[in-house]
N, CA, C and O atoms as a Tripos MOL2 file, in Angstrom:
@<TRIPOS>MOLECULE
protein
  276   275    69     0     0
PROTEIN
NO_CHARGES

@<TRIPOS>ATOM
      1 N         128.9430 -147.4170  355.2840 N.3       1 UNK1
      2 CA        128.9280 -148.6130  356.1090 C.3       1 UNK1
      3 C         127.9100 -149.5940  355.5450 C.2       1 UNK1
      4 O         126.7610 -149.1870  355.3740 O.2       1 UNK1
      5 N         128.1930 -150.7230  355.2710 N.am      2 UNK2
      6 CA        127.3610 -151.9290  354.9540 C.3       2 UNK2
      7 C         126.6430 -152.4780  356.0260 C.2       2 UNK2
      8 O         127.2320 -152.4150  357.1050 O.2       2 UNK2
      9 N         125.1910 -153.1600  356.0270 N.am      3 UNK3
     10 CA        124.2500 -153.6960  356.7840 C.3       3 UNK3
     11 C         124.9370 -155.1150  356.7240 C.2       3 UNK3
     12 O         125.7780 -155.5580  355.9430 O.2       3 UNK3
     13 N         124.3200 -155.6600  357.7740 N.am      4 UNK4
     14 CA        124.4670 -157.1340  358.1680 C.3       4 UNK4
     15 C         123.9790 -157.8800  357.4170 C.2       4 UNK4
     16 O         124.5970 -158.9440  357.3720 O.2       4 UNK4
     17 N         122.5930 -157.7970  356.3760 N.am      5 UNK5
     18 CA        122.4530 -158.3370  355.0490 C.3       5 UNK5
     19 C         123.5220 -158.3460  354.0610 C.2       5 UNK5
     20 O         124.0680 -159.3790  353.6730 O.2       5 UNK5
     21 N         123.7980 -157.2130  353.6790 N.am      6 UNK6
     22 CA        125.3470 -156.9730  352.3850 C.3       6 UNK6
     23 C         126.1310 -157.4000  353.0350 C.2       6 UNK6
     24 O         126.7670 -158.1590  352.3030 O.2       6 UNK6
     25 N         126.7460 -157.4270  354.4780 N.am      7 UNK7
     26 CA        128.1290 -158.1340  355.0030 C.3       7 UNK7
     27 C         127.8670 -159.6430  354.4770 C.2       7 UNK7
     28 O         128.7330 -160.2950  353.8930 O.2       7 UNK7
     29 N         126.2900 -160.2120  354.8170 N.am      8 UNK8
     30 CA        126.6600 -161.7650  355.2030 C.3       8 UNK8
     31 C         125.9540 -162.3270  353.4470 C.2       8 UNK8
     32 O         125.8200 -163.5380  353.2730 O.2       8 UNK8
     33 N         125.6490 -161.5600  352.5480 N.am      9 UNK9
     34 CA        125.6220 -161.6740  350.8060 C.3       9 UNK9
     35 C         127.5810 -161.3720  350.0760 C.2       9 UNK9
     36 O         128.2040 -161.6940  349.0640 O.2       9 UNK9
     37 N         127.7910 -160.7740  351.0530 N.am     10 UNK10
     38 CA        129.0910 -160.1890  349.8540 C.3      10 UNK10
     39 C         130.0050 -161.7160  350.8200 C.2      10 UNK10
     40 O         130.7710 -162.2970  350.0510 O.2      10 UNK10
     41 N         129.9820 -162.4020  352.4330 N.am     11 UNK11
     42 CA        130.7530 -163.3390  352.7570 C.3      11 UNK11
     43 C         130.3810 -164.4340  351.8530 C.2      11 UNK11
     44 O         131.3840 -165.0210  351.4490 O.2      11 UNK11
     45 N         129.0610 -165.0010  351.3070 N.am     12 UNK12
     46 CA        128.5340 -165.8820  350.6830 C.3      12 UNK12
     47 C         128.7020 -165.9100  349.2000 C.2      12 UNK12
     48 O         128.2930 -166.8590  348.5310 O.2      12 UNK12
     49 N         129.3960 -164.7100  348.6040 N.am     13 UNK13
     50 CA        130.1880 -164.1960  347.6570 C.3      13 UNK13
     51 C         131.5090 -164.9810  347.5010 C.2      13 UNK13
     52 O         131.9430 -165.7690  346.6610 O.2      13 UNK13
     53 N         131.8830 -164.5470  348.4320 N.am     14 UNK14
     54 CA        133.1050 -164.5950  348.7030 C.3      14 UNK14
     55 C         133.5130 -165.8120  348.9560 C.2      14 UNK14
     56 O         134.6180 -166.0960  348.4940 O.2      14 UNK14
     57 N         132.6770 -167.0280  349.8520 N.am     15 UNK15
     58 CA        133.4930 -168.2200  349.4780 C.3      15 UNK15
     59 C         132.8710 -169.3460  348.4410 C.2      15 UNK15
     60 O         133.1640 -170.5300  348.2780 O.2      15 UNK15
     61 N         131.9190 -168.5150  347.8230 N.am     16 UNK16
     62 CA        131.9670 -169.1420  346.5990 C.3      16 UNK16
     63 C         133.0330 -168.8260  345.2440 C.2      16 UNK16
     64 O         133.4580 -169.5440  344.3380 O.2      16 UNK16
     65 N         133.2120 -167.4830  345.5770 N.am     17 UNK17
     66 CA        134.6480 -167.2900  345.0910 C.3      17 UNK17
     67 C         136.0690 -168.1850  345.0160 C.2      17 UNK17
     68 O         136.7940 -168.4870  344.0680 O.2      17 UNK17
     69 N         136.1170 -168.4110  346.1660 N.am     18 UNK18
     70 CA        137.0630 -169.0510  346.8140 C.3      18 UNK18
     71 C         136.6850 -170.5810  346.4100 C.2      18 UNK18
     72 O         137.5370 -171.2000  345.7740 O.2      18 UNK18
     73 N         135.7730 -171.0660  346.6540 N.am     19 UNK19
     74 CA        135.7920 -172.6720  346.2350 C.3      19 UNK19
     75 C         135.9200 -172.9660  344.9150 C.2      19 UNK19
     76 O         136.3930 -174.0310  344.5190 O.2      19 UNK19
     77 N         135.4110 -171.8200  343.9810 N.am     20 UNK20
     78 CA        135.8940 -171.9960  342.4980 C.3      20 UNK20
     79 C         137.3760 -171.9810  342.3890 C.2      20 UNK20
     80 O         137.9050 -172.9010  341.7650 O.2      20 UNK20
     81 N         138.1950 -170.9450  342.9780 N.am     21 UNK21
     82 CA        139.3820 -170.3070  342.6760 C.3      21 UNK21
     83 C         140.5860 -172.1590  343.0890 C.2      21 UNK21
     84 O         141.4620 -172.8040  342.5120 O.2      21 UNK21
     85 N         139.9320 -172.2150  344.1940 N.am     22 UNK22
     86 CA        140.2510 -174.1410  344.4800 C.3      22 UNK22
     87 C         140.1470 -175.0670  343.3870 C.2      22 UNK22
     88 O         140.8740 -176.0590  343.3270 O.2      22 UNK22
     89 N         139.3810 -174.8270  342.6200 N.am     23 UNK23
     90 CA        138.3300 -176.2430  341.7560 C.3      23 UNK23
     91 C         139.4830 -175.6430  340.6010 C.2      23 UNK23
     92 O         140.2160 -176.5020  340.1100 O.2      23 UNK23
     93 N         139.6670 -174.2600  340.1640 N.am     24 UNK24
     94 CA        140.2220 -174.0180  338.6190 C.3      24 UNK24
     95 C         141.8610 -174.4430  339.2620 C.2      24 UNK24
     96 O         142.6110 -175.1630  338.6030 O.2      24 UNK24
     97 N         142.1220 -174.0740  340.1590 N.am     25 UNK25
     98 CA        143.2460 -174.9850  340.8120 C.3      25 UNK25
     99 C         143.7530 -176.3090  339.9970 C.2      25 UNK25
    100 O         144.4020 -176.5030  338.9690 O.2      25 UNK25
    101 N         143.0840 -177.1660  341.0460 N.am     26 UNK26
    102 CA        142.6980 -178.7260  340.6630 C.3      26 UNK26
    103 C         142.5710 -178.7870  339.2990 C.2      26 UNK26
    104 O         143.4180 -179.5000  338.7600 O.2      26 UNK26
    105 N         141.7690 -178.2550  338.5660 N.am     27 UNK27
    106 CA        141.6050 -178.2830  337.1930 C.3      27 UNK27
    107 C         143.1100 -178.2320  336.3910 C.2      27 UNK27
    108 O         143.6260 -179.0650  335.6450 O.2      27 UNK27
    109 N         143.5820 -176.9460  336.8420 N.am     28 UNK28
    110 CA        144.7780 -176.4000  336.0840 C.3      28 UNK28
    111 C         146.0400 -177.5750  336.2510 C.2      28 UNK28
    112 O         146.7780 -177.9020  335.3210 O.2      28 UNK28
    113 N         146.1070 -178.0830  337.5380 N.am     29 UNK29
    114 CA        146.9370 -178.5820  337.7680 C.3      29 UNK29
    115 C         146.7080 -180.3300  337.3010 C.2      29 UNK29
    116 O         147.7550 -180.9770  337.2770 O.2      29 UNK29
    117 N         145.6600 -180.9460  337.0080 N.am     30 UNK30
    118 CA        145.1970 -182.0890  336.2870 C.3      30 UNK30
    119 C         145.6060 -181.6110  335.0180 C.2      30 UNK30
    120 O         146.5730 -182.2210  334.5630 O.2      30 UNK30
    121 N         145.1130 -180.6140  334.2460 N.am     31 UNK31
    122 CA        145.4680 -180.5600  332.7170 C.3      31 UNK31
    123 C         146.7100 -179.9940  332.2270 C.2      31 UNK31
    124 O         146.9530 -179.7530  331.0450 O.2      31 UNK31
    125 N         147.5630 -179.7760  333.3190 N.am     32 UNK32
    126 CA        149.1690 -180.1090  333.0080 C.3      32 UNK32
    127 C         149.9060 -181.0510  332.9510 C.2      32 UNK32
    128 O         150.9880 -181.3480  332.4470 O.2      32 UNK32
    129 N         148.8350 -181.6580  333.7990 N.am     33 UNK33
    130 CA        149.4040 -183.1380  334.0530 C.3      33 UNK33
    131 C         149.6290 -184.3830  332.5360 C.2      33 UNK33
    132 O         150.3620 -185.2610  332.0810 O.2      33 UNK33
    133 N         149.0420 -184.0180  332.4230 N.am     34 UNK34
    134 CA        148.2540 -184.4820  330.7970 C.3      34 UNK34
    135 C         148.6760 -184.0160  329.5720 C.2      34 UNK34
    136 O         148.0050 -183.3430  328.7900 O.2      34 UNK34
    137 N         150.1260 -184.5030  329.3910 N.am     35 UNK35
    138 CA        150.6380 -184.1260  328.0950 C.3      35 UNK35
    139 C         149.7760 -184.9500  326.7310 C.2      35 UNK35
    140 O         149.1630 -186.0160  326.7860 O.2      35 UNK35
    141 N         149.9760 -184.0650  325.5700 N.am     36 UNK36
    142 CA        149.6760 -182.8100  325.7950 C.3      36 UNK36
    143 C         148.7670 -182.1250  325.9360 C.2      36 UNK36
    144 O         147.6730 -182.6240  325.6740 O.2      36 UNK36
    145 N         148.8130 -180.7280  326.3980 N.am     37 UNK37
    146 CA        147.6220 -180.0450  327.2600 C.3      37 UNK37
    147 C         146.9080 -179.0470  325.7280 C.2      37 UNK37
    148 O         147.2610 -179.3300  324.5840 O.2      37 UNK37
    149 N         146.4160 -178.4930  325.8780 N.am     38 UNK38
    150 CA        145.8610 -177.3680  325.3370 C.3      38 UNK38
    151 C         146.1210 -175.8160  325.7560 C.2      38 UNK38
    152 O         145.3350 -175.2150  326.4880 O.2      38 UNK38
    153 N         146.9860 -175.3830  325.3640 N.am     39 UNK39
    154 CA        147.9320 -174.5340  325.6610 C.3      39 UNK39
    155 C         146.8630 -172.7940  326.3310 C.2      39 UNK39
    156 O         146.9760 -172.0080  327.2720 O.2      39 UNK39
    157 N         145.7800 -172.9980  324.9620 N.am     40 UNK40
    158 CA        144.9060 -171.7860  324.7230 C.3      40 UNK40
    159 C         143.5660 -172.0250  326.1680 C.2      40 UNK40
    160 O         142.7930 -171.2430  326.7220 O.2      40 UNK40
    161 N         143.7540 -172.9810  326.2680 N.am     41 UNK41
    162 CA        142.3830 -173.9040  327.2200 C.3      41 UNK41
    163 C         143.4900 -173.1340  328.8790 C.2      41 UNK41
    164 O         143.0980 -172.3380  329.7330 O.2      41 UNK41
    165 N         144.7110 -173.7320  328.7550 N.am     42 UNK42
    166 CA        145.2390 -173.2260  329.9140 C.3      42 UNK42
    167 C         145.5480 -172.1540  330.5400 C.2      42 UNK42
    168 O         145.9040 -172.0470  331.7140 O.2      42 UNK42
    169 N         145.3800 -171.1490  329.5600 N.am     43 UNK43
    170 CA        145.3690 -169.5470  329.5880 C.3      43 UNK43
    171 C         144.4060 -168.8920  329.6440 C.2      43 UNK43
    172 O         144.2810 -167.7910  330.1810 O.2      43 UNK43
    173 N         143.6100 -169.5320  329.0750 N.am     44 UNK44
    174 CA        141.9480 -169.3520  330.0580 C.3      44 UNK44
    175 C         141.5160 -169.4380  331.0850 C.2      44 UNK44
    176 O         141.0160 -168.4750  331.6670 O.2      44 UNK44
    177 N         141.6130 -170.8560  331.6770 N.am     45 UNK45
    178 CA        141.8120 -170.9390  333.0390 C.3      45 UNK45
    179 C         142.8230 -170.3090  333.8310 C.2      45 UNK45
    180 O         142.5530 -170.5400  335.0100 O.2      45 UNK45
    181 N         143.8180 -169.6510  333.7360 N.am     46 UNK46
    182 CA        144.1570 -168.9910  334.2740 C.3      46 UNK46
    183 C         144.1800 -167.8320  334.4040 C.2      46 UNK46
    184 O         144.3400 -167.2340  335.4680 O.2      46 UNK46
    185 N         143.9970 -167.2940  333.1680 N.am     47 UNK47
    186 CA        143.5160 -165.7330  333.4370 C.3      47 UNK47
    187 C         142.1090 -165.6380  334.5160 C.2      47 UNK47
    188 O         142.0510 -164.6270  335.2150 O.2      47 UNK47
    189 N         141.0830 -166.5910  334.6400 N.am     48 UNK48
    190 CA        139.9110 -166.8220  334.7500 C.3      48 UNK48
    191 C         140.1560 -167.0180  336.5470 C.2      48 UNK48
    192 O         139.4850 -166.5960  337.4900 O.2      48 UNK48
    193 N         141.0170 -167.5810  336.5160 N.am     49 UNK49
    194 CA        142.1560 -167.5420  338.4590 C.3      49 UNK49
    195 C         142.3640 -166.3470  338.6270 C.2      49 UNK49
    196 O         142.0050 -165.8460  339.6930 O.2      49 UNK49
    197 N         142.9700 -165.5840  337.6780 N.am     50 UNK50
    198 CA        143.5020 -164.5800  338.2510 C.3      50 UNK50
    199 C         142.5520 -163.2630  338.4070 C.2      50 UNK50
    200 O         142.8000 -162.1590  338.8920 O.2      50 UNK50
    201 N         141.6040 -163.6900  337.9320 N.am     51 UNK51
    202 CA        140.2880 -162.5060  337.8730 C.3      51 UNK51
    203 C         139.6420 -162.9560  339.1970 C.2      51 UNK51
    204 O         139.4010 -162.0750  340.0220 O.2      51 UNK51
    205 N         139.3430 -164.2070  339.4820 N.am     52 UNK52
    206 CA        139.0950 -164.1560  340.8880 C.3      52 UNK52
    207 C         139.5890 -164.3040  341.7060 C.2      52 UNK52
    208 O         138.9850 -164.6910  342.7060 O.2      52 UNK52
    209 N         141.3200 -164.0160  341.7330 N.am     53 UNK53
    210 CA        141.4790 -163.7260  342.7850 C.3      53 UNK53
    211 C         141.5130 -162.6700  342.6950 C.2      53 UNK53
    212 O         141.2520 -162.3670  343.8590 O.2      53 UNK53
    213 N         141.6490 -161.7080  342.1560 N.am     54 UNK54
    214 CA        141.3570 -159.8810  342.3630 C.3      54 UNK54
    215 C         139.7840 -159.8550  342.7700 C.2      54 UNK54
    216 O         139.3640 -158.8010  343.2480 O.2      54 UNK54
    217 N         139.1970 -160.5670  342.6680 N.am     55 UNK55
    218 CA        137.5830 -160.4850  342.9960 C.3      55 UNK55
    219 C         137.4720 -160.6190  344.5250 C.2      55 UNK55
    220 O         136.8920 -159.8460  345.2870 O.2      55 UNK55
    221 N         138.0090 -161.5290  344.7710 N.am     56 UNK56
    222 CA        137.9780 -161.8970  346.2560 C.3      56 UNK56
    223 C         138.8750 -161.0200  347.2150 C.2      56 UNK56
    224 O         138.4850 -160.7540  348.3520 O.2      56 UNK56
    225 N         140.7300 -160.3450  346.4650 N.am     57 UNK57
    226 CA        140.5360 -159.5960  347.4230 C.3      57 UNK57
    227 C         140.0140 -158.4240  347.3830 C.2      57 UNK57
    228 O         140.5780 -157.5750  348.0740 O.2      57 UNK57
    229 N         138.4760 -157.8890  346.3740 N.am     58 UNK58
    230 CA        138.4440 -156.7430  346.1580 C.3      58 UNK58
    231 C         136.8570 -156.8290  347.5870 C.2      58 UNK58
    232 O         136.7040 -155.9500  348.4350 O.2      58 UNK58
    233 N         136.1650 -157.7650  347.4900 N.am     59 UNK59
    234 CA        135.4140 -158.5190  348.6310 C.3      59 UNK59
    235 C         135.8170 -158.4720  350.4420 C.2      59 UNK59
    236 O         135.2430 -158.1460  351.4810 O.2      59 UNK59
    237 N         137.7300 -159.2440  349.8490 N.am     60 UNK60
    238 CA        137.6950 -159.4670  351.2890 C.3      60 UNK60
    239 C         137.9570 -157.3250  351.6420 C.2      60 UNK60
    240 O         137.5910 -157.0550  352.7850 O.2      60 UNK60
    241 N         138.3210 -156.4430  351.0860 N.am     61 UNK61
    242 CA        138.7170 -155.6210  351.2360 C.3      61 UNK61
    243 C         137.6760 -154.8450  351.7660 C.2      61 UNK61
    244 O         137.7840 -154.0720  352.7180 O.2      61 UNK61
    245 N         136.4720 -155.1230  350.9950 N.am     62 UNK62
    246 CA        135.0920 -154.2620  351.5850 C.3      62 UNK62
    247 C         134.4900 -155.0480  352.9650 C.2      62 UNK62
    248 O         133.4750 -154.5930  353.4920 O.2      62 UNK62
    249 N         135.0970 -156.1350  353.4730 N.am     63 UNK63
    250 CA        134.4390 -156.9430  354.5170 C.3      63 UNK63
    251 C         135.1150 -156.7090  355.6390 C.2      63 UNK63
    252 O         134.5660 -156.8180  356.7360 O.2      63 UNK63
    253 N         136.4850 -156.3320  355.4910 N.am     64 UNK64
    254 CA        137.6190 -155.5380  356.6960 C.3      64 UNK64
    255 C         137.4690 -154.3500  357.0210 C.2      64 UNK64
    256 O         137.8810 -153.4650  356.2700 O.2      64 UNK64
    257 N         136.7090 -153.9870  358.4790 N.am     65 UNK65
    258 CA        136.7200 -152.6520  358.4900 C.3      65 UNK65
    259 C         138.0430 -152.0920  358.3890 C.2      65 UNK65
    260 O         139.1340 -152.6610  358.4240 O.2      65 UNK65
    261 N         137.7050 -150.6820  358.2350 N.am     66 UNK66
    262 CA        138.8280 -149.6220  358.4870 C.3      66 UNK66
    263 C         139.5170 -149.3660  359.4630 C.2      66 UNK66
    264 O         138.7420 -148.7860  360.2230 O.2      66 UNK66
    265 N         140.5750 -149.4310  359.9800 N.am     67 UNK67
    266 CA        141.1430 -149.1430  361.4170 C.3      67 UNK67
    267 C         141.7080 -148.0740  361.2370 C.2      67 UNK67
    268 O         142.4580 -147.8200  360.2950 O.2      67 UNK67
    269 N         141.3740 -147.2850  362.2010 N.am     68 UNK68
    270 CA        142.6660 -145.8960  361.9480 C.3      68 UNK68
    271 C         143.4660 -145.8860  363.0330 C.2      68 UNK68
    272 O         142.9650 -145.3970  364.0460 O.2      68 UNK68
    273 N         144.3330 -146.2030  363.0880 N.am     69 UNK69
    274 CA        145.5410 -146.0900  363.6220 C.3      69 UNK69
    275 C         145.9940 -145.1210  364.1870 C.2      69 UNK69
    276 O         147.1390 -145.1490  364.6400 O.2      69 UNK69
@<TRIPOS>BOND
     1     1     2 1
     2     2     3 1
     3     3     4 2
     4     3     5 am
     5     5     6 1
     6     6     7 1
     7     7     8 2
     8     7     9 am
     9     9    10 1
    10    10    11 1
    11    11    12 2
    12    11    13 am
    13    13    14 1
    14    14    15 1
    15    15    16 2
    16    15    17 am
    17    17    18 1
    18    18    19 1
    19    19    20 2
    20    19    21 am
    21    21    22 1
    22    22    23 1
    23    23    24 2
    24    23    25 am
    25    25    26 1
    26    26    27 1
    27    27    28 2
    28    27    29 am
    29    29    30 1
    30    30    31 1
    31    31    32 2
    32    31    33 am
    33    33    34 1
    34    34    35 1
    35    35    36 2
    36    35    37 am
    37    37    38 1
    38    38    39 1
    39    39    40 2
    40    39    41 am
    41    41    42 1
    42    42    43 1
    43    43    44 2
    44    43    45 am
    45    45    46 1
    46    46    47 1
    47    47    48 2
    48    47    49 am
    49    49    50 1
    50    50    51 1
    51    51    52 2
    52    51    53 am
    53    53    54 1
    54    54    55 1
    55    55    56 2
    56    55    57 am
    57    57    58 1
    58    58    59 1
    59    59    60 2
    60    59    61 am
    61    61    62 1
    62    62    63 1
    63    63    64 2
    64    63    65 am
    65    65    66 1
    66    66    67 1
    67    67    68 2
    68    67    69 am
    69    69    70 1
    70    70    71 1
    71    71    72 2
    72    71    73 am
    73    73    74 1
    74    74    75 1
    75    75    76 2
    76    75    77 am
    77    77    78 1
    78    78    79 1
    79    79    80 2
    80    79    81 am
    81    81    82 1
    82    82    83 1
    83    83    84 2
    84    83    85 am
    85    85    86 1
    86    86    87 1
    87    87    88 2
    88    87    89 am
    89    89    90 1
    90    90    91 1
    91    91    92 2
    92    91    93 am
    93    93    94 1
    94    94    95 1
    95    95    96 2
    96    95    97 am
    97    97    98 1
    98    98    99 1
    99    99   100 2
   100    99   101 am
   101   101   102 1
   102   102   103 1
   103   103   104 2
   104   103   105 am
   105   105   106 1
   106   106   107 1
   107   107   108 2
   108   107   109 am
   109   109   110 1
   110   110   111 1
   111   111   112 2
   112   111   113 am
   113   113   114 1
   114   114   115 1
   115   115   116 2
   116   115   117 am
   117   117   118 1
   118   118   119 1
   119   119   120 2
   120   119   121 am
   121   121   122 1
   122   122   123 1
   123   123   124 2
   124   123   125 am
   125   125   126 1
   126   126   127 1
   127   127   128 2
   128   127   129 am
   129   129   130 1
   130   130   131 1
   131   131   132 2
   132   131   133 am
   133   133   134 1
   134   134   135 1
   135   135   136 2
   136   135   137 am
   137   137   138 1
   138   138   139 1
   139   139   140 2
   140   139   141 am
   141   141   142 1
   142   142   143 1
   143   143   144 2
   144   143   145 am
   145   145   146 1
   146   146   147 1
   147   147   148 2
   148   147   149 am
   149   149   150 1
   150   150   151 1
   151   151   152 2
   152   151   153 am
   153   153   154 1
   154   154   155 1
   155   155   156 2
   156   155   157 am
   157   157   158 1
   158   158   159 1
   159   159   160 2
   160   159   161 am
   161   161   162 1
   162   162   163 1
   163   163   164 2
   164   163   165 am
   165   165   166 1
   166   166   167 1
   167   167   168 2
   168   167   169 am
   169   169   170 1
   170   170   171 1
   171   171   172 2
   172   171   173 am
   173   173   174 1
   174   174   175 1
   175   175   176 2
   176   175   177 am
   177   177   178 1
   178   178   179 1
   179   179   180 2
   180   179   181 am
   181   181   182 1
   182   182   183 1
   183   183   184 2
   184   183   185 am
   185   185   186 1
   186   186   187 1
   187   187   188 2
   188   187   189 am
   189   189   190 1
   190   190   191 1
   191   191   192 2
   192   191   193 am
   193   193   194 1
   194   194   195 1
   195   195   196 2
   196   195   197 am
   197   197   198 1
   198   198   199 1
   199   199   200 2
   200   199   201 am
   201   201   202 1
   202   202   203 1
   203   203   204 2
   204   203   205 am
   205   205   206 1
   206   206   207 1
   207   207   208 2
   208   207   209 am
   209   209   210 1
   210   210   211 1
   211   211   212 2
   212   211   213 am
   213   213   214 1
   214   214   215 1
   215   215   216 2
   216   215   217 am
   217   217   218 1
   218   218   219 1
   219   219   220 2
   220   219   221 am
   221   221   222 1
   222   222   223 1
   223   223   224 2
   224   223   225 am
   225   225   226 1
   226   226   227 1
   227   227   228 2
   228   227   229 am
   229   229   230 1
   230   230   231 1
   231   231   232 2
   232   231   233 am
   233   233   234 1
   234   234   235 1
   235   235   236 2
   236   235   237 am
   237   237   238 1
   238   238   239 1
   239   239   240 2
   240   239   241 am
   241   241   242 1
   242   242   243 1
   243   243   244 2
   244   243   245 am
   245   245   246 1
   246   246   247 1
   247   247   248 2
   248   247   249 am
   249   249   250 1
   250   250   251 1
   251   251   252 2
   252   251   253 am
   253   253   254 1
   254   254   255 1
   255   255   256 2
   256   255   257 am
   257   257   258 1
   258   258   259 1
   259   259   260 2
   260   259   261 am
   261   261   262 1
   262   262   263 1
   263   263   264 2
   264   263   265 am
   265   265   266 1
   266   266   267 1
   267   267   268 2
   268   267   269 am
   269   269   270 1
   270   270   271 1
   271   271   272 2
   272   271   273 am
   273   273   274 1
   274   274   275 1
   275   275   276 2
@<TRIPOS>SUBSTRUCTURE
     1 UNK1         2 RESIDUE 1 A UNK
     2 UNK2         6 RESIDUE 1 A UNK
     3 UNK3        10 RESIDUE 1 A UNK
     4 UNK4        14 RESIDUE 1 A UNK
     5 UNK5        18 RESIDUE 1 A UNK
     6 UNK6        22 RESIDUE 1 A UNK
     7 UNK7        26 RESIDUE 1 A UNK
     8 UNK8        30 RESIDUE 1 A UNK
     9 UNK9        34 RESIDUE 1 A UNK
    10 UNK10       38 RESIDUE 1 A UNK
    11 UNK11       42 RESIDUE 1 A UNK
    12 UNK12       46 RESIDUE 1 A UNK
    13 UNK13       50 RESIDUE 1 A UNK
    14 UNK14       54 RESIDUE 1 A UNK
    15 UNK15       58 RESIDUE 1 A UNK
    16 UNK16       62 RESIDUE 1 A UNK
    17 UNK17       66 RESIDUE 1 A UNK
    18 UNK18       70 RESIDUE 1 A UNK
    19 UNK19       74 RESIDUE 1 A UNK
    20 UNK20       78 RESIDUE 1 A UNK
    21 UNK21       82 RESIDUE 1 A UNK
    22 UNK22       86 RESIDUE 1 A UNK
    23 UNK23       90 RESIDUE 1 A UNK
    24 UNK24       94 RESIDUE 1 A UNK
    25 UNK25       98 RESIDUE 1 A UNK
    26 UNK26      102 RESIDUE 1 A UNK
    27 UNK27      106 RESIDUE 1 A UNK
    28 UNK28      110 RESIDUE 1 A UNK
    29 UNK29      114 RESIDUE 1 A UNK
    30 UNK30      118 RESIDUE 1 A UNK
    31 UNK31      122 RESIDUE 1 A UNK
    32 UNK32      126 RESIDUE 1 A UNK
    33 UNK33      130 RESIDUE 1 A UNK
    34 UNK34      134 RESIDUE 1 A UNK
    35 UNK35      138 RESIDUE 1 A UNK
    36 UNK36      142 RESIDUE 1 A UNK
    37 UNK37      146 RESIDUE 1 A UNK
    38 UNK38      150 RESIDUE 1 A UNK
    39 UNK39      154 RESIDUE 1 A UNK
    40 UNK40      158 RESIDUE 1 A UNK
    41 UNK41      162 RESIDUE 1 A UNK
    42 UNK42      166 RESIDUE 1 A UNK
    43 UNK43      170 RESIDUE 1 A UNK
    44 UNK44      174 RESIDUE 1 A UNK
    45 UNK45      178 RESIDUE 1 A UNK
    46 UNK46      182 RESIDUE 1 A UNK
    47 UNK47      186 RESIDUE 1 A UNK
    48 UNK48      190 RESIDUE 1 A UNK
    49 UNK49      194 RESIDUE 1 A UNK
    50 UNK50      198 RESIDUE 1 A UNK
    51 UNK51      202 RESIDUE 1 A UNK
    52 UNK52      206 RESIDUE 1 A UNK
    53 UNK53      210 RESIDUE 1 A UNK
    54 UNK54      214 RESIDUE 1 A UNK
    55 UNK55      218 RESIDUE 1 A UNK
    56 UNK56      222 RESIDUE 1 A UNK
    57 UNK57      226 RESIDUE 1 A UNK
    58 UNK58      230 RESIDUE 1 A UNK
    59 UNK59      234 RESIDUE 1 A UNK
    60 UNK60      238 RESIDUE 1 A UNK
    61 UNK61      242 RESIDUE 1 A UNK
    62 UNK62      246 RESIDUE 1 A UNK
    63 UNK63      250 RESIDUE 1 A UNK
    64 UNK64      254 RESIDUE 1 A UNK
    65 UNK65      258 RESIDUE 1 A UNK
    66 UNK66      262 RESIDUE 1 A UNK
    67 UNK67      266 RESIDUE 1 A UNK
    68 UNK68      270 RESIDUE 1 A UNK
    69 UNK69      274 RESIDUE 1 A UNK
């Protein structure tokens, strides 16, 4: 079980997670816009999305207790 310190460090984690995962968004979607793009630049940024979003739900996963059913 996590303390109320690690809950409210791993939430402050977490939507800084999230406001990046927004911003490489915006990013990604401006430098498509923009022929032409940089093909290698765009696969970066997206792999770089897709790592945080496994980050965040690996976060939101430890921040949901367990229910047993």
């Amino acid at each position: 079980m996590i303390d109320d310190e690690e809950t409210e460090t791993l939430r402050r984690r977490l939507e800084g997670l999230l406001v990046e995962h927004r911003d490489l968004d915006d990013v990604i979607a401006r430098l498509m816009d923009a022929a032409p793009y940089d093909m290698l630049q765009l696969q970066r940024l997206k792999k770089r999305k897709l790592s945080l979003k496994d980050e965040i739900a690996r976060l939101q996963a430890q921040l949901t207790p367990d229910i047993i059913a």
